[in-house]
N, C-alpha and C positions, 0 to 999 in steps of 0.2 A: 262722456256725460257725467253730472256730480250728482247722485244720490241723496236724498236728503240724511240718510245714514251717513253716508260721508261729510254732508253740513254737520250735523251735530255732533262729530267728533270735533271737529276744528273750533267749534264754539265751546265746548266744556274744556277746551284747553287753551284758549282766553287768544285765539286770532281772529283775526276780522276788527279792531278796536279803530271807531270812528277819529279820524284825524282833521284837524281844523283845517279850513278851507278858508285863507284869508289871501287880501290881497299885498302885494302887487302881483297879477296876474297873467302869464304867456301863454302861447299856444303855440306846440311843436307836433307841424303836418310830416310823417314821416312817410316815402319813398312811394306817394300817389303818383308815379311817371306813366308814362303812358304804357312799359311793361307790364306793369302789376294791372294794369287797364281791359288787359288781354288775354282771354284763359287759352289763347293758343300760344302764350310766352310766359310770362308770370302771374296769370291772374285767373280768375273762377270763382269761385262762392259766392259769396257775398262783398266782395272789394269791390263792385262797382258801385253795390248800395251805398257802402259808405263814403265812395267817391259823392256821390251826389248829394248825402247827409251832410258831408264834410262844409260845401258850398255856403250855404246859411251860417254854421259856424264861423269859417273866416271873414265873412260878409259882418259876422256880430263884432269879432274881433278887431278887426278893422275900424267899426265904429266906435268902438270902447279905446282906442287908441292903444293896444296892448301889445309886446314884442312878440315878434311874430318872426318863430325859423319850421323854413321846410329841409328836408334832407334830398336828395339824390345818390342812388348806388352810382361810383363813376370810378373803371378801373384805367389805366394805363392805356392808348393804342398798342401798346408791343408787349402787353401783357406784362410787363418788368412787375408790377406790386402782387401779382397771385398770391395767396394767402391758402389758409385753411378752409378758409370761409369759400373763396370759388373754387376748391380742389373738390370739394362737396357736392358743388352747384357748379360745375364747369361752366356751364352757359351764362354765370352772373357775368363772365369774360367778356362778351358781348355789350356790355352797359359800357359803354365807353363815353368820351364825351359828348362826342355831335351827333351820337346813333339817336335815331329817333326813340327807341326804346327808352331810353334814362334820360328823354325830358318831360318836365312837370304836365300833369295832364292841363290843357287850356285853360278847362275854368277852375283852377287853381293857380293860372300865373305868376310868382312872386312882383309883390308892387317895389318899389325905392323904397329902402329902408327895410324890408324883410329880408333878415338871413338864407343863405340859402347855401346849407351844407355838403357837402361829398364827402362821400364814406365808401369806404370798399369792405367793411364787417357789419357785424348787425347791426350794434351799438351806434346810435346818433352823437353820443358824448366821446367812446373811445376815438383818443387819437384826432381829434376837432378840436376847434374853438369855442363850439357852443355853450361849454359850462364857462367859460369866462363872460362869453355873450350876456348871458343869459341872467350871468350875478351884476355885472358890470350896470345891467337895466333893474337890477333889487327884484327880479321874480321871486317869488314865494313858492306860488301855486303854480302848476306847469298842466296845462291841458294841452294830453296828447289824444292826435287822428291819426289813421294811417294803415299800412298794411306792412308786415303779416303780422296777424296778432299773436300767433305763436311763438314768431320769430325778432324781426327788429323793434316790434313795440315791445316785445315782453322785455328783449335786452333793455332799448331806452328806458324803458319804465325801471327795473331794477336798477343801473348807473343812474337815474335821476334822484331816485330815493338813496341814495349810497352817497350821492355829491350832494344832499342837506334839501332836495327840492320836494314839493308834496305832488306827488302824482294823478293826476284826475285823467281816469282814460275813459272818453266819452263814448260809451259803449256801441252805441250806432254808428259811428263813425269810424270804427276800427273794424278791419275785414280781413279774412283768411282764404283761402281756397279749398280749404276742408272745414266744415264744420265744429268736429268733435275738438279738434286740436283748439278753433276760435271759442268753444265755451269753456273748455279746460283751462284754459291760460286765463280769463276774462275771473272767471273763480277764483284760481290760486295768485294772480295781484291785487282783486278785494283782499284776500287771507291775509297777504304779507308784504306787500308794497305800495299799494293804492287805493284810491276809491275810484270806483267805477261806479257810473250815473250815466244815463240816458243825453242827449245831446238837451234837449226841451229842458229837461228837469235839472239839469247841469246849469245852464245859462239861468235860471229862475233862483238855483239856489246863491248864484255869485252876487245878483241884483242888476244883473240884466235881463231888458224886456223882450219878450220871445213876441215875435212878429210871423 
């Protein structure tokens, strides 16, 4: 948890500084599969809330016509890519392709025309096409959902700001399985990578109509 002692250090030494939010504007759903869906395999806290949050969100997206990638953790069947990232998390091993676990939850289906990424680290941009995607469409602003907010949104969000893009991570819509870790992270990329706004207050402040 952040203190307001610890707020006002970060402010007297000049982080947190509001970044333009213009458009052309994407929205990258990261690793809502039906694992992260299941606190008896990768999921708990609040990642279901924002599974549900997320819905309206893509539904606005959708309607505003805007490029729209989701991610998938997807390793190897014979395990050949293992990495650091599942030597950690052995059981990421299991997301394989056609496991039920590492596909998109339902109501989040990618439609024709929405990217849909594989990754086997945290990062949606390492090692993908996404930043090409993603310039290739003149994104500006990049509104990120997803889970874990400690984890692969905190990666994506800092490689997003790193490859020139602005980060809006919609705070409802981003879920962790422990709490302290999802307000910690949620804190330190307002600080230094992004702005983070509420789903409602987010769409109102782009100039779309919240329904």
């Amino acid at each position: 948890m952040v203190n307001n002692s610890d707020s006002a250090v970060y402010a007297a030494q000049g982080f947190g500084a509001e970044i333009q939010l213009k458009a052309p504007f994407g929205l990258l759903i990261v690793d809502l599969v039906n694992g992260f869906a299941d606190p008896a395999v990768f999921g708990g806290g609040n990642i279901r809330e924002a599974i549900d949050n997320t819905v309206p969100l893509l539904a606005a997206a959708r309607q505003a016509g805007w490029p729209i990638a989701h991610t998938r953790i997807v390793y190897a069947d014979d395990g050949s890519d293992h990495n650091v990232f599942s030597a950690k998390i052995p059981s990421m091993l299991t997301l394989t392709e056609q496991a039920p676990a590492s596909q998109i939850v339902p109501e989040l289906t990618p439609r024709q025309g929405e990217l849909v990424v594989r990754k086997n680290v945290a990062s949606a941009f390492f090692g993908t096409s996404l930043a090409a995607w993603l310039t290739h469409r003149g994104v500006h602003t990049l509104l990120v959902a997803g889970a874990v907010t400690s984890g692969c949104i905190r990666a994506s969000v800092v490689d997003a700001s790193q490859l020139g893009f602005v980060p809006l991570v919609i705070e409802d819509c981003v879920g962790d399985r422990a709490q302290d870790p999802h307000l910690a992270n949620l804190f330190d990329m307002q600080q230094k990578y992004a702005t983070v706004m509420k789903r409602d207050q987010a769409l109102t402040a782009l100039g779309i109509e919240v329904r």
